[in-house]
C-alpha positions as CSV (number, residue, x, y, z in Angstrom):
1,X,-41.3,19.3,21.2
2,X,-39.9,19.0,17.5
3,X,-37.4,22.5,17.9
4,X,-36.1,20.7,21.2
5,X,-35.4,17.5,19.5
6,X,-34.0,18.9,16.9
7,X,-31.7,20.5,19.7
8,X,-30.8,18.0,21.1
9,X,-29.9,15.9,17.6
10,X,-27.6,18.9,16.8
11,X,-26.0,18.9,20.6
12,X,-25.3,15.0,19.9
13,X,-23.3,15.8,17.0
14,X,-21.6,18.8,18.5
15,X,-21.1,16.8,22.0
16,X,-20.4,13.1,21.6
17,X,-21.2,13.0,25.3
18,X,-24.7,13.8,24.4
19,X,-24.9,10.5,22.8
20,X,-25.0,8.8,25.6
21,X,-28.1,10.8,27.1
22,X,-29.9,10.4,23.3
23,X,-29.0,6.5,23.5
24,X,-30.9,6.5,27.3
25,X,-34.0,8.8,25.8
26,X,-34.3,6.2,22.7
27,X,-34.3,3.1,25.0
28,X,-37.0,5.0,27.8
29,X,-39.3,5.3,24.5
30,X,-38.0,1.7,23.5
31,X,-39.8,0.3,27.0
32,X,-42.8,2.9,26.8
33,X,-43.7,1.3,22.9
34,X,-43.4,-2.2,24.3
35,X,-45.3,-1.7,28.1
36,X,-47.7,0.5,25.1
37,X,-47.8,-2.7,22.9
């Protein structure tokens, strides 16, 4: 889980396209922590 975040953080700053896909991954955990809360 941890080495393919860390992937993925690395791939954002290689690929700016990647942020995009990061930005979308951030917001699903965003609605998961407030259907959680």
């Amino acid at each position: 889980m941890i080495g393919s975040y860390l992937l993925v953080v690395l791939g954002s700053f290689s690929y700016p396209f990647y942020i995009e896909i990061v930005i979308g991954i951030i917001i699903e955990y965003m609605s998961e922590n407030t259907v959680i809360h």
